[in-house]
C-alpha positions, 0 to 999 in steps of 0.5 A, spaced: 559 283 317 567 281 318 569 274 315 576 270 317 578 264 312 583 259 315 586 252 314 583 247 319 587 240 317 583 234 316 577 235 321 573 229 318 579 224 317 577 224 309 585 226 308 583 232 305 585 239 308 578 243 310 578 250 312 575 254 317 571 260 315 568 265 320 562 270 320 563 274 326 556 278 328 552 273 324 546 274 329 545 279 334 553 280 335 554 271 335 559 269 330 558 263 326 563 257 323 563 254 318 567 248 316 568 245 309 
């Protein structure tokens, strides 16, 4: 499983910066993102 981590800004306008992680083949080869 490949996982990517990346700044995302202020997704949910809190006005601190979340960041992005990506989980490829999470599934049956469908990636996944989680945003924190």
């Amino acid at each position: 499983m490949r996982k990517h981590v990346s700044s995302a800004g202020d997704v949910n306008g809190d006005g601190y910066s979340d960041v992005i992680v990506g989980a490829g083949h999470y599934n049956s080869n469908t990636g996944r993102a989680y945003i924190f």
